[in-house]
C-alpha positions in Angstrom: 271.1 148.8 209.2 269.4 150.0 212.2 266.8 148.4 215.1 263.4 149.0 214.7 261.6 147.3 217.5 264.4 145.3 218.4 264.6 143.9 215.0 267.6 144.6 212.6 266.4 147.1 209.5 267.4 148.2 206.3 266.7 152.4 205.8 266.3 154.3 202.4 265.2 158.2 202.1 263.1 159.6 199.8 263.6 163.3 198.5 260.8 165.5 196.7 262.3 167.9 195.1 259.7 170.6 193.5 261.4 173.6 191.5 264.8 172.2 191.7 264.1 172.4 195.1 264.2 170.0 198.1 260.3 169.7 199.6 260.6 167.0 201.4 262.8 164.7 203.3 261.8 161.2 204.5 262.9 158.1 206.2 261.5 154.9 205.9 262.5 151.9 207.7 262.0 148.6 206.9 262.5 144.7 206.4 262.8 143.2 202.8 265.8 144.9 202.0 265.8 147.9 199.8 265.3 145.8 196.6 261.8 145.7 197.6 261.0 149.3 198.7 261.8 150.6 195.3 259.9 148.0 193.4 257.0 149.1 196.3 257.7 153.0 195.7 258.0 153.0 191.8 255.0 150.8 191.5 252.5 153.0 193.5 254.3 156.1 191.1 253.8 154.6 188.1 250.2 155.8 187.3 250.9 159.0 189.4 250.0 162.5 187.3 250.9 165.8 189.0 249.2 168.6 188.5 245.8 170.5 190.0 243.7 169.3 187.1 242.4 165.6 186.1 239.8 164.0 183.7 237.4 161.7 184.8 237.5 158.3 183.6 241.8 158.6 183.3 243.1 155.8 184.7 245.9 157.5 187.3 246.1 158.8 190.4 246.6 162.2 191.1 249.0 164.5 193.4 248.2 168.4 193.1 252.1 168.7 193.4 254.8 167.4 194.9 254.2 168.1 198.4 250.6 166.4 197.9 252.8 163.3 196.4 254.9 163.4 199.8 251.6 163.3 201.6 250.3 160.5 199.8 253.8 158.8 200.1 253.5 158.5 203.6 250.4 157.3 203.8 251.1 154.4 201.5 254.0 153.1 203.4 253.5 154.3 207.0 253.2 150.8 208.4 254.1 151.1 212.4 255.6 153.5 215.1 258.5 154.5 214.2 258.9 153.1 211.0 259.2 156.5 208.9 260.0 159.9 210.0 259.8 163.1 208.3 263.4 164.5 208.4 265.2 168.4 208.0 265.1 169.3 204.6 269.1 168.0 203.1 270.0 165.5 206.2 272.9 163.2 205.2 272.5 160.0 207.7 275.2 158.3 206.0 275.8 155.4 203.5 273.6 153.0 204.4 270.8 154.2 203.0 269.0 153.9 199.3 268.3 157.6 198.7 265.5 157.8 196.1 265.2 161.5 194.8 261.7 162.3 192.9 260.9 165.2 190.5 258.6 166.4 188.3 258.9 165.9 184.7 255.9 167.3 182.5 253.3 165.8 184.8 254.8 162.7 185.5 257.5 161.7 188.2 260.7 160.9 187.6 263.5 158.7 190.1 267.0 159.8 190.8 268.4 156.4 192.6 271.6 156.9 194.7 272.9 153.9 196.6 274.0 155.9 199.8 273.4 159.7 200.4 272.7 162.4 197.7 276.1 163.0 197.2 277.0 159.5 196.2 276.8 158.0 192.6 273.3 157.4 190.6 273.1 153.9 189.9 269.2 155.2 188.2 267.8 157.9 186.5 264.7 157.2 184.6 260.5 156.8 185.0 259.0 154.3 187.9 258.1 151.7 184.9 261.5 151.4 183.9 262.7 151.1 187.5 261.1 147.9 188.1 262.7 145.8 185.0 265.8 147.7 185.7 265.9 146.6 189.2 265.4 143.0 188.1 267.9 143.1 186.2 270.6 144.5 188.6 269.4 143.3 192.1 273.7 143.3 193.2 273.6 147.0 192.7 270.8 148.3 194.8 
């Protein structure tokens, strides 16, 4: 837990990795406890398809790749100053945080849940509509 604007917070990171590689590394801050984040996050990925090319009429949003997903990312859940930061590629705050690692599987993106940094245990692994039931299910664990 950490202060945002003098107000005690809850932290979680979120990785893109593209090519088995680490794209993006980012921060968010926020109140709700991180429950709620990841219901937030996998929701908005749940219609997500990756890739340069799209049909009209499909019924998903699109993200050329993974760094266009990070893009969109933040602007989902940028709420006020301070509130998310764009980190070093591979920082390791500490324990605290939910670390939510996304790839690319075919065209659709896949969560690596951690509870504490990327070196700690995966409590998840699995697609953002299977998150959300999962996460009911275990809300002690997350």
């Amino acid at each position: 837990m950490w202060h945002v604007g003098g107000i005690m917070s809850e932290r979680a990171i979120v990785v893109v990795m593209q090519d088995s590689k680490e794209i993006a590394c980012i921060l968010k801050s926020f109140h709700g406890g991180p429950v709620l984040f990841g219901r937030d996050l996998a929701e908005f990925l749940i219609d997500m398809k990756i890739g340069n090319y799209f049909h009209l009429g499909e019924p998903y949003y699109y993200a050329a790749d993974m760094g266009c997903l990070s893009s969109q990312i933040i602007n989902k859940f940028w709420e006020e100053i301070g509130d998310m930061k764009i980190l070093p590629i591979a920082t390791i705050l500490g324990s605290e945080e939910t670390t939510y690692i996304l790839t690319k599987k075919n065209r659709n993106v896949n969560m690596i849940v951690r509870n504490g940094d990327r070196k700690s245990l995966i409590i998840y692994e699995g697609t953002p509509e299977n998150y959300i039931p999962w996460i009911c299910a275990h809300p002690e664990i997350v």
